[in-house]
C-alpha positions in Angstrom: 0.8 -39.0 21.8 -2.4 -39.7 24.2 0.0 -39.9 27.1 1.9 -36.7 25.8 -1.7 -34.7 25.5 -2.8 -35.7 28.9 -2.1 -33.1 31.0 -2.4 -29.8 29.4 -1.4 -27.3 31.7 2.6 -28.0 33.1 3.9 -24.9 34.5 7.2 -24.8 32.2 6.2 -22.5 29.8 5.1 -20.1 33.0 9.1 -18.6 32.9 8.7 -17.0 29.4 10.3 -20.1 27.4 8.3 -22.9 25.6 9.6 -26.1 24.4 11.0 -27.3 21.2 10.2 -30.6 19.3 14.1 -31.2 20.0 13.9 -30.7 23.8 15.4 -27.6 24.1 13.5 -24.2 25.3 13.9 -21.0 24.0 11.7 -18.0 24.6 8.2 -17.6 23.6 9.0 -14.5 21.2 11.9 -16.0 19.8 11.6 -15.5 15.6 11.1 -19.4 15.6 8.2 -19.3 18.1 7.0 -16.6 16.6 7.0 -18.0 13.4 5.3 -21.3 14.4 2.7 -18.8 16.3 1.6 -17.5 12.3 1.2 -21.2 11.3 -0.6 -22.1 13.5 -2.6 -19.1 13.4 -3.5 -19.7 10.0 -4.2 -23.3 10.6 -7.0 -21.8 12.4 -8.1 -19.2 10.0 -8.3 -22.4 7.4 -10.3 -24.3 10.1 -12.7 -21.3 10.3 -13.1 -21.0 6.5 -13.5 -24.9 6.5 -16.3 -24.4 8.9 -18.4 -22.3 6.0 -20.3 -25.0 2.9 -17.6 -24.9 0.4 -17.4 -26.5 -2.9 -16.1 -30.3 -2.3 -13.0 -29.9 -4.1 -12.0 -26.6 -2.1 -12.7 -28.4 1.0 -10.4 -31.0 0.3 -7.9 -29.3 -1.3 -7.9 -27.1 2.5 -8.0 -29.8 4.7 -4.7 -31.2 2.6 -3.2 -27.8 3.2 -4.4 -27.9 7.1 -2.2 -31.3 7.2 0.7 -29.5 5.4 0.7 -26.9 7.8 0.7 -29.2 10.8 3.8 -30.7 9.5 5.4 -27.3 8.3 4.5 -26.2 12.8 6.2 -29.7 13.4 9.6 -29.1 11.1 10.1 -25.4 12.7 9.5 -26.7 16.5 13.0 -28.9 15.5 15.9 -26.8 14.2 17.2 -29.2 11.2 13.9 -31.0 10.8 12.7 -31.1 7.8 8.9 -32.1 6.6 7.9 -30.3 3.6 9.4 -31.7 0.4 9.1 -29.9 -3.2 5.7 -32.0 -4.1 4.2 -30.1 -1.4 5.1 -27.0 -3.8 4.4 -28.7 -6.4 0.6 -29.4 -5.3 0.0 -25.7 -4.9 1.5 -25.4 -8.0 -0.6 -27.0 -9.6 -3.6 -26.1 -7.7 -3.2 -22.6 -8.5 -2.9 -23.4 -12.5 -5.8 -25.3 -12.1 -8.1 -22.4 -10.0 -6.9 -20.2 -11.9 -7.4 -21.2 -15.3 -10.9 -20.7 -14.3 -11.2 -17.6 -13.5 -11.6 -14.5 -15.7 -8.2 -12.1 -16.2 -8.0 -9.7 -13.9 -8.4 -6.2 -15.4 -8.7 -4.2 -11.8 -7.2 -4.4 -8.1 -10.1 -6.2 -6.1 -10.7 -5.7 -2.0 -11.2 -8.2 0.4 -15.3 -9.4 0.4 -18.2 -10.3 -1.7 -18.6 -13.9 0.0 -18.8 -14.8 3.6 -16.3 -17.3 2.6 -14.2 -15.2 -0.1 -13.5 -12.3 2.5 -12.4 -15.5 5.2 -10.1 -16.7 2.2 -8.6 -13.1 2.3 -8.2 -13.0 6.0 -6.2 -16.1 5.2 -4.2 -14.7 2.8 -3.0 -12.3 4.6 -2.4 -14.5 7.7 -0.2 -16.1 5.4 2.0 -13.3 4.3 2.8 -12.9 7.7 3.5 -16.2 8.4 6.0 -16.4 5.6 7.2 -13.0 6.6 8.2 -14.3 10.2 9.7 -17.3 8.5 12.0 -15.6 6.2 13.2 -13.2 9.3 13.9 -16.8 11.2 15.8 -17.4 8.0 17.8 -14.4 8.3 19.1 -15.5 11.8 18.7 -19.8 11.1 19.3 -21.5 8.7 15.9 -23.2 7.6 14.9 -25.0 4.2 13.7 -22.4 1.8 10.7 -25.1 0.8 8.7 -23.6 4.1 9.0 -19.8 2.6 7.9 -21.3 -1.0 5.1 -23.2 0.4 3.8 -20.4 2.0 4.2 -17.8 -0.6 2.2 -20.0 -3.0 -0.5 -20.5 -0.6 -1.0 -17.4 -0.2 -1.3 -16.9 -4.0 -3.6 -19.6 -3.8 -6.0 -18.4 -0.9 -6.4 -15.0 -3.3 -7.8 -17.5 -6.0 -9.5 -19.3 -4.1 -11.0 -16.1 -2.7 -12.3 -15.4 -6.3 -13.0 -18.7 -7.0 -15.6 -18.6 -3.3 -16.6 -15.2 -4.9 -17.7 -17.5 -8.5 -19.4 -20.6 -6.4 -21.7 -18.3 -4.4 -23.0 -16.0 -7.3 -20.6 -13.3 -6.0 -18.7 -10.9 -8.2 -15.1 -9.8 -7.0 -15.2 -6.7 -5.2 -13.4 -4.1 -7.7 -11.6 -1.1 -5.6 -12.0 2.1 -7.1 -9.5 4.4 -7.2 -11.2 7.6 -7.4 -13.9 6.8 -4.7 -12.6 9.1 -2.3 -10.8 11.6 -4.2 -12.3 15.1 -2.4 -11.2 15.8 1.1 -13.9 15.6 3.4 -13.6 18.9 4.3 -14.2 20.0 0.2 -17.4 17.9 0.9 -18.9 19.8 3.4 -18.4 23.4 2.0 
């Protein structure tokens, strides 16, 4: 890998096409590319999250996850590959029963915020959705595993616990939305 990583910049990609684990190219918007793209775009919204003080367990629990997502970038850069296995699933499974169980019943829709670190967990979460959106449209056009879309629907599930549970371990309550905050027109307001 050092010798791989030693030049960074190589001219190949400068065409519009990028290179897959396998060898071959394909453009840099293709639904593969752009799916490994949202991966590793959350990869980096964990890192930043992981750069706030976090309860020790949370930390590890998202520096597993970072690993996982490494390996989920590594089995869509190969067509056929395949990384993730059903413990992967499993372990946000079980994560999420765990955070969860915690946490009081939700009684109201809640917004993204409260915590530094809760509202990072949200932007997260929603980095996620889109990842898994972008791998379920490769889907429709490759075939891929379905554990990638699994993994990353339940870790998005998770990252909206965690957000509450980030809310919890800085003396934050959930932000509630409310439905009839803005019910008059501006206009109404001003009359």
């Amino acid at each position: 890998m050092g010798n791989r990583l030693s030049k960074i910049y190589t001219r190949t990609g400068d065409d519009g096409t990028t290179g897959l684990g396998d060898g071959s190219r394909t453009s840099k918007v293709a639904p593969r590319i752009e799916a490994i793209g949202d991966v590793d775009e959350l990869n980096s919204s964990i890192g930043v999250l992981l750069a706030e003080s976090l309860p020790e367990d949370v930390r590890s629990l998202l520096t597993d996850v970072q690993h996982d997502l490494f390996d989920l970038g590594g089995e869509l850069s190969i067509p056929g590959y395949i990384a993730l296995k059903e413990s992967h699933v499993a372990s946000l499974e079980a994560a999420l029963e765990r955070y969860n169980g915690t946490l009081a019943p939700l009684k109201e829709f809640i917004l993204p915020g409260g915590a530094r670190t809760s509202a990072l967990a949200h932007v997260c979460r929603t980095v996620c959705r889109r990842a898994e959106r972008r791998v379920v449209q490769l889907g429709v056009e490759e075939t891929v595993s379905p554990l990638p879309r699994q993994y990353l629907n339940r870790l998005s599930d998770l990252m909206f616990v965690l957000s509450r549970v980030l809310n919890r371990a800085a003396g934050r309550q959930d932000v509630h939305w409310d439905k009839g905050r803005r019910t008059a027109s501006p206009d109404a307001a001003s009359e």
